[in-house]
SELO-763705 format. One record per atom (N, C-alpha, C, O): residue number from 1; atom name; x, z, y. Coordinates in steps of 0.001 Angstrom, whole numbers. Layout:
# SELO-763705
MARNU; k; a; u; w; v
MARNU; NUM; CA; X; Z; Y
...
END
This chain:
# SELO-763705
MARNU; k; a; u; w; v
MARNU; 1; N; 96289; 127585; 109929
MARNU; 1; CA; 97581; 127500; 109287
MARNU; 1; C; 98646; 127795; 110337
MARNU; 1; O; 98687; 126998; 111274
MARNU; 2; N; 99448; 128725; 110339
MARNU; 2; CA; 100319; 129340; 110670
MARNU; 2; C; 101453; 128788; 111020
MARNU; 2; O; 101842; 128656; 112180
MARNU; 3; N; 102250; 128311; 109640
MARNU; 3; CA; 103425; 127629; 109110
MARNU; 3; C; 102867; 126324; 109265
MARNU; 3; O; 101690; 126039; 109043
MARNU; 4; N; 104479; 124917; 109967
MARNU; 4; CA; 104571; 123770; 110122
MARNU; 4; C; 104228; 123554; 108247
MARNU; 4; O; 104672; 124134; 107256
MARNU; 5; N; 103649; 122903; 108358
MARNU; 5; CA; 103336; 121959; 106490
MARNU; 5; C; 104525; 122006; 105799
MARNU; 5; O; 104711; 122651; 104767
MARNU; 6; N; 105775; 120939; 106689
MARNU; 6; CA; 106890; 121204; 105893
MARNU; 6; C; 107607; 122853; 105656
MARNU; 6; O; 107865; 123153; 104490
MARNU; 7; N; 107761; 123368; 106207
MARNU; 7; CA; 108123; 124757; 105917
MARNU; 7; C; 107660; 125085; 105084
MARNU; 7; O; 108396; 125513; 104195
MARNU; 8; N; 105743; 125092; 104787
MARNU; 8; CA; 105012; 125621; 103580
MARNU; 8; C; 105498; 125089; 102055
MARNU; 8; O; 105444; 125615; 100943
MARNU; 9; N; 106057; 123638; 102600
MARNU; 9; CA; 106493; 123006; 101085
MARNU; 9; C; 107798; 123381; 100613
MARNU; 9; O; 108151; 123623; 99458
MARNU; 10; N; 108629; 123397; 101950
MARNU; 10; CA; 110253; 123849; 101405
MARNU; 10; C; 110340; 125225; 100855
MARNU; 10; O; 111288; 125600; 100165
MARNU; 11; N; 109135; 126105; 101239
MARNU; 11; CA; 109140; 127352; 100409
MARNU; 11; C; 108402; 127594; 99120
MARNU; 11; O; 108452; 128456; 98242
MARNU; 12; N; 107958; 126909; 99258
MARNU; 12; CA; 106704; 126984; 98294
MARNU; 12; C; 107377; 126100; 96755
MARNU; 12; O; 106976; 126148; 95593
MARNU; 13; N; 108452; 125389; 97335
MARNU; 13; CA; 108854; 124237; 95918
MARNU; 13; C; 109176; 125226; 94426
MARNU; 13; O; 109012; 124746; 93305
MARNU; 14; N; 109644; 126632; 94653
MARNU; 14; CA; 109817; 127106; 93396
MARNU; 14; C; 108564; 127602; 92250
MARNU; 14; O; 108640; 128063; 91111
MARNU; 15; N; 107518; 127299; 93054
MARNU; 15; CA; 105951; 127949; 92354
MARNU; 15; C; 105202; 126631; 92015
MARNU; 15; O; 104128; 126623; 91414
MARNU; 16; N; 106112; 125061; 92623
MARNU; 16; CA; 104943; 124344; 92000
MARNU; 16; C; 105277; 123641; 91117
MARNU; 16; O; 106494; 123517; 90982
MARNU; 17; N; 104482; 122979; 90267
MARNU; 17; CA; 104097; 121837; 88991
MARNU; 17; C; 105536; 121289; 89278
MARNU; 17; O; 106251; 121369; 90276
MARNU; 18; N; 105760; 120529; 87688
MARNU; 18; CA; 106445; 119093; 88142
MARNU; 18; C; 106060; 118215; 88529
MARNU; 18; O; 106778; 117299; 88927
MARNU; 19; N; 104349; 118188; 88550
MARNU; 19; CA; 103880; 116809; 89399
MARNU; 19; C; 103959; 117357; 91036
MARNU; 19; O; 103862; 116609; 92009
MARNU; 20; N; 104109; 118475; 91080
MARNU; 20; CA; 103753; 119088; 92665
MARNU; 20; C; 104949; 119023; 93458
MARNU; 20; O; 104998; 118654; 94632
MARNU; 21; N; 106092; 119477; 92612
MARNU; 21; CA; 107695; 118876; 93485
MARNU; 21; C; 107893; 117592; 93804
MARNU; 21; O; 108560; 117274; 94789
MARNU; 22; N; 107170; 116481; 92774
MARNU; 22; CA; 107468; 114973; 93360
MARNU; 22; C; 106861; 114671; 94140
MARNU; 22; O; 107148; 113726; 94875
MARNU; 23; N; 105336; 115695; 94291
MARNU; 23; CA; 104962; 114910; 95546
MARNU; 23; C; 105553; 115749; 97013
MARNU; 23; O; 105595; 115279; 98149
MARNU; 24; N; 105909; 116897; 96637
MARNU; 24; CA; 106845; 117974; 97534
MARNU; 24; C; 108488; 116376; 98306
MARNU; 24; O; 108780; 115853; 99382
MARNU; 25; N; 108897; 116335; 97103
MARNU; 25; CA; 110055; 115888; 97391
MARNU; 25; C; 109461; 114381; 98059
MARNU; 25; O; 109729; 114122; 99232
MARNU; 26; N; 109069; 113922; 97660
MARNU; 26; CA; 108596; 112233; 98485
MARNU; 26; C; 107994; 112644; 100401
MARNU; 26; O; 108057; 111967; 101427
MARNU; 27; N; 107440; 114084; 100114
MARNU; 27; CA; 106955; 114318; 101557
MARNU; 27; C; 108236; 114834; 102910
MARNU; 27; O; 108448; 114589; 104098
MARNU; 28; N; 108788; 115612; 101875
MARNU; 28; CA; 110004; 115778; 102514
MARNU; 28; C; 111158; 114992; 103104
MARNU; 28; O; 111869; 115187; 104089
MARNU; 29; N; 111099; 113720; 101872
MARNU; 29; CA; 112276; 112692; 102066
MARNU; 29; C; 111380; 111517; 103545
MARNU; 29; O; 111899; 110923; 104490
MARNU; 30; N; 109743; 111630; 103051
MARNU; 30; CA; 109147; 110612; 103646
MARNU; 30; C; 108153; 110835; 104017
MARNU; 30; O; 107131; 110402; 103486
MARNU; 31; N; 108188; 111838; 105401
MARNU; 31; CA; 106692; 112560; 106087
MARNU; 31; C; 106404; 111793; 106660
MARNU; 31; O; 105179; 111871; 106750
MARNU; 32; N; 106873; 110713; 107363
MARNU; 32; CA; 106459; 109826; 108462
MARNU; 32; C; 105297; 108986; 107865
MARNU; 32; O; 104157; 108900; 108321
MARNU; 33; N; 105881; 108288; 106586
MARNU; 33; CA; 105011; 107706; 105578
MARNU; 33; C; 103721; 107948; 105120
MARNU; 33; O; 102723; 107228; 105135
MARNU; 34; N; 104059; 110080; 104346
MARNU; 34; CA; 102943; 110204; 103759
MARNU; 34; C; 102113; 111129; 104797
MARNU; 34; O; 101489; 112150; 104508
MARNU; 35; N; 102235; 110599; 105929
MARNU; 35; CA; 101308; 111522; 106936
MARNU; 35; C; 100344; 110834; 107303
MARNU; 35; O; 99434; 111173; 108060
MARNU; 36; N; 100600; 109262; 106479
MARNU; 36; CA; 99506; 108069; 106909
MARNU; 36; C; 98734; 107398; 105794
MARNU; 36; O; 97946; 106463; 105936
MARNU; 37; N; 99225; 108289; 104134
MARNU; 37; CA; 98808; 107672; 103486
MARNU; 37; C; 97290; 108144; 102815
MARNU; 37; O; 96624; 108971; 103440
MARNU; 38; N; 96901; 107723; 101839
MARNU; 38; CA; 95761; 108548; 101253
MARNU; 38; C; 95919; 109621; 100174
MARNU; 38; O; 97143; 109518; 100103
MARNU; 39; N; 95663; 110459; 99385
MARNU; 39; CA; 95634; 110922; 98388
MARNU; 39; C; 96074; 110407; 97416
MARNU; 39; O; 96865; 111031; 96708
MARNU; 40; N; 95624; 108923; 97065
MARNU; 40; CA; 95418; 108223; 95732
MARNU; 40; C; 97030; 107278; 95849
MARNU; 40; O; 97776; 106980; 94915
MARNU; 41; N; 97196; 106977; 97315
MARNU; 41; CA; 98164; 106191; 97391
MARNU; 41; C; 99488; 106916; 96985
MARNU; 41; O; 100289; 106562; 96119
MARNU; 42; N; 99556; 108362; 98068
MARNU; 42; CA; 100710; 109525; 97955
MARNU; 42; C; 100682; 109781; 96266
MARNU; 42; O; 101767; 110099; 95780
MARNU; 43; N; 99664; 109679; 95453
MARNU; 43; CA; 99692; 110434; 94082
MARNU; 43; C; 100361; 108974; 93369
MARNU; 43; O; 100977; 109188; 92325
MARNU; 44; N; 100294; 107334; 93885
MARNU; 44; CA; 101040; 106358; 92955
MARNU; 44; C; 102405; 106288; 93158
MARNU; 44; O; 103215; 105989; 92281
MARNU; 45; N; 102659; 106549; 94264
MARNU; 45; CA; 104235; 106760; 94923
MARNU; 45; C; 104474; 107887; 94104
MARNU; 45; O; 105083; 107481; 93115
MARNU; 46; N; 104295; 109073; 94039
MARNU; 46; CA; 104725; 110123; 93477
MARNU; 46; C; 104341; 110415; 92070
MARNU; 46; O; 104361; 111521; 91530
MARNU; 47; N; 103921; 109055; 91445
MARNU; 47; CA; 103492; 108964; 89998
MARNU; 47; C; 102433; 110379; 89224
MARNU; 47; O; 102440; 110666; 88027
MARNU; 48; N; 101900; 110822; 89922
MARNU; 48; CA; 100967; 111537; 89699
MARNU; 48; C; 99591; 111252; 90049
MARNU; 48; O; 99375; 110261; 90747
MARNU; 49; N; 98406; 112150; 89574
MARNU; 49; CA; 97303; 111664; 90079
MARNU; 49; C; 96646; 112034; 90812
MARNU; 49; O; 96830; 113226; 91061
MARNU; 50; N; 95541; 111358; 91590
MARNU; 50; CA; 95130; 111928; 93096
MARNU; 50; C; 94540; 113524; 93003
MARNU; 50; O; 94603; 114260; 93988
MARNU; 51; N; 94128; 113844; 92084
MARNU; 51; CA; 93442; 114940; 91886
MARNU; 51; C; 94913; 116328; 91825
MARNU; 51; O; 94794; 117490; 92214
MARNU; 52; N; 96096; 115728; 91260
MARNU; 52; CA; 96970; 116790; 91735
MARNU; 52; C; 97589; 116832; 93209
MARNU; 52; O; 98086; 117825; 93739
MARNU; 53; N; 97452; 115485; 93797
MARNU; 53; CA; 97798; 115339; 95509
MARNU; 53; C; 96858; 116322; 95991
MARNU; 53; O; 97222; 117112; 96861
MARNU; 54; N; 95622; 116362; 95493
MARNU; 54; CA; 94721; 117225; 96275
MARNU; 54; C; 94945; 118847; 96073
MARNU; 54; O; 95078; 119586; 97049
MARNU; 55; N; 94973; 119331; 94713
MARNU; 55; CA; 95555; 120370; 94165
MARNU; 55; C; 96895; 121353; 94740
MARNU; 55; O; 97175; 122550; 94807
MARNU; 56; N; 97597; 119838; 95151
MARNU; 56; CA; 98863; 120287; 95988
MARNU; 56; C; 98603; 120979; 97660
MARNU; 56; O; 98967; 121949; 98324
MARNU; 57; N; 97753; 119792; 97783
MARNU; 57; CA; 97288; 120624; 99306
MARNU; 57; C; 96655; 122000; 99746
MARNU; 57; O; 96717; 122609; 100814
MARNU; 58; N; 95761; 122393; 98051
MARNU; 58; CA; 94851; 123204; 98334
MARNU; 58; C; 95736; 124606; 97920
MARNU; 58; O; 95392; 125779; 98063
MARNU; 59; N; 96904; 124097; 97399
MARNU; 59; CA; 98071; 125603; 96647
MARNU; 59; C; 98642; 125925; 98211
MARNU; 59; O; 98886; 127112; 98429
MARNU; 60; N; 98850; 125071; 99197
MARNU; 60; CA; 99740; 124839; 100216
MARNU; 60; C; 98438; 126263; 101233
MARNU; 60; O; 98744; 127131; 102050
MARNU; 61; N; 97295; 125947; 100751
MARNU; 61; CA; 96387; 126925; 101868
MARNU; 61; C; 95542; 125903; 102488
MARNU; 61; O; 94507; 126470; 102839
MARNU; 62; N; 95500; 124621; 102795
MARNU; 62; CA; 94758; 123749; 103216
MARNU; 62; C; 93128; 123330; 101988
MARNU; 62; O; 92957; 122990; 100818
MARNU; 63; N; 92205; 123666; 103305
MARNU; 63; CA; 90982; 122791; 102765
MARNU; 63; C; 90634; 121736; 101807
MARNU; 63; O; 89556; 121704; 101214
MARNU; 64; N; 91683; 120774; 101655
MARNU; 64; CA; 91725; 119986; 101297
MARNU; 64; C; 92929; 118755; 101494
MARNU; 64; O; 93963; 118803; 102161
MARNU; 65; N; 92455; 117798; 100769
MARNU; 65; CA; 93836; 116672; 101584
MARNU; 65; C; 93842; 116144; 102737
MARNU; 65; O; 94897; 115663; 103149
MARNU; 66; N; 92562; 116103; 103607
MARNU; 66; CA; 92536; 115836; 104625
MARNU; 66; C; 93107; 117030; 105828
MARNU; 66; O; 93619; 116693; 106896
MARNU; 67; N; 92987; 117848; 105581
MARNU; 67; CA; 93469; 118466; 106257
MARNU; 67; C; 95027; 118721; 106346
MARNU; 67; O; 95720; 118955; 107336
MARNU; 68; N; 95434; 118583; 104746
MARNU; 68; CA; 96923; 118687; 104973
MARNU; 68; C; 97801; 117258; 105803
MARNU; 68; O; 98799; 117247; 106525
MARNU; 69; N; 96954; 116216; 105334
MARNU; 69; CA; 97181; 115034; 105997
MARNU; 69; C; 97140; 115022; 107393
MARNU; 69; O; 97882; 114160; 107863
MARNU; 70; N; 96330; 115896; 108483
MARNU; 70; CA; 96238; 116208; 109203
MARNU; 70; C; 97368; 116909; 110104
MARNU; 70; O; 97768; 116594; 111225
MARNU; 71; N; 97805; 118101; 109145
MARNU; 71; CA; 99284; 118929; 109504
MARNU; 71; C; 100331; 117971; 109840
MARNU; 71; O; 100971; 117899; 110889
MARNU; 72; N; 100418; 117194; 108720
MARNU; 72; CA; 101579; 115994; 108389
MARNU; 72; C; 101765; 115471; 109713
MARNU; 72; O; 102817; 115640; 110329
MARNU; 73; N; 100667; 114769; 110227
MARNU; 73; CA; 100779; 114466; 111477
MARNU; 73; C; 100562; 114951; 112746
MARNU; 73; O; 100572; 114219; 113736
MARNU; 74; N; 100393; 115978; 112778
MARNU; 74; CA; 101132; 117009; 113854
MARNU; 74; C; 102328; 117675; 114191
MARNU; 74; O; 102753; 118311; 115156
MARNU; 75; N; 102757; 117299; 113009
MARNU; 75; CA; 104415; 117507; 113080
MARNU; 75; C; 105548; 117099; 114610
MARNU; 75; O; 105874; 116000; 115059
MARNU; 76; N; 105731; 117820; 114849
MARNU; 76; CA; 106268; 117069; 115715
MARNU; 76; C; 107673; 116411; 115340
MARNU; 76; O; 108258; 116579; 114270
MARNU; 77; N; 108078; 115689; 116333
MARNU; 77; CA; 109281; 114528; 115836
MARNU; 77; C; 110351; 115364; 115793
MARNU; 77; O; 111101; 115249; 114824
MARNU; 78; N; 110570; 116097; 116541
MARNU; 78; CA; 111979; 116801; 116874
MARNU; 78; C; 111807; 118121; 115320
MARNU; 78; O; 112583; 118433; 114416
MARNU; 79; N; 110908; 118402; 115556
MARNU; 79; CA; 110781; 119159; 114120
MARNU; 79; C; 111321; 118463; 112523
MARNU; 79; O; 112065; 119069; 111752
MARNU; 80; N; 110838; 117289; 112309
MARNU; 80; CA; 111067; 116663; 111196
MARNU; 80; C; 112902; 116166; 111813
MARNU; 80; O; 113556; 116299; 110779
MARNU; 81; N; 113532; 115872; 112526
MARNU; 81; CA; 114692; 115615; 112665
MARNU; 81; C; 115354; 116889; 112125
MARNU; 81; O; 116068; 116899; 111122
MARNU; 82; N; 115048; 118009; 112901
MARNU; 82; CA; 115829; 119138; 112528
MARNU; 82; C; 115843; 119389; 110882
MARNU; 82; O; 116866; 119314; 110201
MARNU; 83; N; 114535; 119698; 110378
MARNU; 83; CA; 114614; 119659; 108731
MARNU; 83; C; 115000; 118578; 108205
MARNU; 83; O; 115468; 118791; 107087
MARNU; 84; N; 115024; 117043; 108634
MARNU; 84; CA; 116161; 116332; 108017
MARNU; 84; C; 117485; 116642; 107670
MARNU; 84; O; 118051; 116378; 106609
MARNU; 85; N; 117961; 117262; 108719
MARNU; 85; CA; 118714; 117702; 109218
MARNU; 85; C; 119450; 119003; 108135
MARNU; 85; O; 120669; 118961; 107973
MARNU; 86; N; 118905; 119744; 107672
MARNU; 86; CA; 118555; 120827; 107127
MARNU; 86; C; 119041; 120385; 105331
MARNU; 86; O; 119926; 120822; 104596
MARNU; 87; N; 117944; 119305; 105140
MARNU; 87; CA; 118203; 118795; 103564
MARNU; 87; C; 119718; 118279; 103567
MARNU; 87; O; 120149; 118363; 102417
MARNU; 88; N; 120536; 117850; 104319
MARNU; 88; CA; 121673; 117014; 104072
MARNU; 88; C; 122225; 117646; 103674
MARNU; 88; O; 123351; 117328; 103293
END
């Protein structure tokens, strides 16, 4: 994977689901969070179900959710400041 995760999602938000933007938008507002959570947990927060958390990862180009979970937390810090930064 090429592209930081978040980049893949901030571009990617016009092609996905309405269950796929909430979990888009909860990752965006709260990467720190869902870079630690599970599938099932990220899909109750984002009122969807784990099987579209996974769905979401696999539209994104990732293996699976573990792997996107993986990206999440490679992020670096100064990266997620700047795209905070970005949404305001």
């Amino acid at each position: 994977m090429s592209h930081n995760v978040l980049y893949l999602i901030r571009t990617g938000m016009d092609d996905f689901s309405k269950g796929q933007k909430r979990i888009a938008n909860y990752i965006l507002s709260n990467y720190d969070k869902a870079a630690f959570m599970t599938a099932c947990r990220l899909g109750q927060i984002a009122q969807v179900s784990e099987s579209t958390v996974v769905r979401f990862a696999s539209q994104l180009g990732y293996d699976g959710y573990p792997a996107m979970q993986k990206a999440l937390q490679d992020v670096p810090h100064e990266v997620v400041v700047v795209h905070r930064s970005v949404l305001i």
